[in-house]
N, C-alpha and C positions, 0 to 999 in steps of 0.2 A: 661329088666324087664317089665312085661304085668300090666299096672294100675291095673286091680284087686288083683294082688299081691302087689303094695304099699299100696293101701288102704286099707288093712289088718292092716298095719301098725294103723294108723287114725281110726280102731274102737274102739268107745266108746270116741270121741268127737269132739268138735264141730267146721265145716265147712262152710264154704259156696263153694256149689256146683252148676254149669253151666250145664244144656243137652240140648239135641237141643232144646225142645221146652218150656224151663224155667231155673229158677233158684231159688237160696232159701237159707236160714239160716236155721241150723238145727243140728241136734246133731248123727254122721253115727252109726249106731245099728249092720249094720253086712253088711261086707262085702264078696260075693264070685265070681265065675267067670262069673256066667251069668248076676245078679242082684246086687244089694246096697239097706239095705233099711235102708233109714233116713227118722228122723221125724224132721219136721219142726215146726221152731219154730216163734211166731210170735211177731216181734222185739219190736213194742208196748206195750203188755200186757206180755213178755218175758214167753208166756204159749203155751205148744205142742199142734199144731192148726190140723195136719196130718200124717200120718205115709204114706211114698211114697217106694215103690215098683221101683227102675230106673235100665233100661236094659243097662249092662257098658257099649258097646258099644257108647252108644247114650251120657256119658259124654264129656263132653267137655273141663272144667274147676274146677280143686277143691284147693281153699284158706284154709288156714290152718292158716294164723295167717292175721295180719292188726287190723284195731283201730276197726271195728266194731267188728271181732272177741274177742277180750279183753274185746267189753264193754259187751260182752254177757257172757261169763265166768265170769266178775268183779258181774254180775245182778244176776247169778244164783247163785252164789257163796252165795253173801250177802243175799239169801233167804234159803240157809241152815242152821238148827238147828243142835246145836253143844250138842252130847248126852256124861253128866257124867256118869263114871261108879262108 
């Protein structure tokens, strides 16, 4: 199985992802075979800092779960409004 094919799987939440020359928290938007684009998120003010363009190849590492993970789904979580119908 070719990573761009698992991380198909992992669109539409939040990772932390390793490329050669970075890394980041961030929430994966879309994934295909040349590109990924995720926006990152910035772990302090839990608000979307960049939207990045990363050529797969150049991945390295992608987390899917761990405590920092959790505390960012716990932070976005508690800042959604819950709509009555």
């Amino acid at each position: 199985m070719k990573l761009s094919e698992k991380l198909k799987e992992y669109e539409n939440q939040y990772l932390f992802i390793r490329w050669a020359t970075g890394g980041e928290y961030g929430k994966l938007i879309y994934a295909g075979e040349d590109f990924v684009e995720f926006n990152v998120i910035d772990i302090d003010t839990m608000a979307y800092r960049e939207t990045l363009l990363i050529y797969t190849p150049l991945i390295l590492e992608v987390s899917s779960g761990g405590a920092d993970i959790a505390r960012i789904v716990a932070e976005v979580s508690s800042q959604m409004t819950l709509h009555e119908n």
